[in-house]
C-alpha positions in Angstrom: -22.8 46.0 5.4 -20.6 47.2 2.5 -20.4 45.3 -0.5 -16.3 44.6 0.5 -17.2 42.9 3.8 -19.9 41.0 2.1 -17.7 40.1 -0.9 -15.4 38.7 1.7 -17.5 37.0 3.6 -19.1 34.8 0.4 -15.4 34.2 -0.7 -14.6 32.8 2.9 -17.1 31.0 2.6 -16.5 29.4 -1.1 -12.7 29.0 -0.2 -13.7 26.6 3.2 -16.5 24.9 1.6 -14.3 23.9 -1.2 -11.3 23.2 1.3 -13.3 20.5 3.1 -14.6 19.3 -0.2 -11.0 18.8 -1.7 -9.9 16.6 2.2 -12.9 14.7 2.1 -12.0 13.4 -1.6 -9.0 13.3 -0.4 -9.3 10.8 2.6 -12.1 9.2 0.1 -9.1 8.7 -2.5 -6.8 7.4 0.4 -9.1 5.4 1.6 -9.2 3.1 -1.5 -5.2 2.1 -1.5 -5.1 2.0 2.4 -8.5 0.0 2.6 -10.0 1.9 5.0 -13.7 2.0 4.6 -14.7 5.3 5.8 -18.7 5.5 6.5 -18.0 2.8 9.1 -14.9 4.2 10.9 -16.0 5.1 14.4 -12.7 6.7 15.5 -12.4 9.7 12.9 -9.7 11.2 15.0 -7.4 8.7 14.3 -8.0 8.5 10.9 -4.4 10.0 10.0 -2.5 8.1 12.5 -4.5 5.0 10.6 -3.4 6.0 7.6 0.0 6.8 8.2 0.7 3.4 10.3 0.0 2.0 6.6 3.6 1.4 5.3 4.9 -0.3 1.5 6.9 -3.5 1.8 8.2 -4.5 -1.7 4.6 -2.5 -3.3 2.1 -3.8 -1.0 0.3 -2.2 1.6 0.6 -3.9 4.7 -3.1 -3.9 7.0 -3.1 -2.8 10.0 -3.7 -5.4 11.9 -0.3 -7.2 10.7 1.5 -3.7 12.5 2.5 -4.3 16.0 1.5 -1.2 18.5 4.1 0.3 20.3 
């Protein structure tokens, strides 16, 4: 192994690690203005479509139970 591939492999590696690292404090950071509380949310899949149902009437976050499903 030549000292290119493994200098790309340990940046791959550093760039993804630290990509995850940067959406998980990201959700985490969402999470406390949409009042989702992560460790408990079963369906992580629709963790966007949770978040982006969240909507601001006149500066306060409506829950998600107060939006109708259509």
């Amino acid at each position: 192994m030549s000292s290119n591939t493994r200098n790309k492999i340990i940046s791959t590696i550093l760039v993804t690690s630290s990509v995850w690292l940067m959406a998980i404090a990201g959700a985490y950071y969402v999470s406390e203005y949409a009042n989702i509380n992560l460790p408990t949310l079963n369906k992580s899949s629709k963790a966007p479509v949770i978040i982006a149902k969240r909507v601001i009437n006149e500066g306060e976050l409506i829950n998600e139970g107060d939006i109708e499903e259509k």
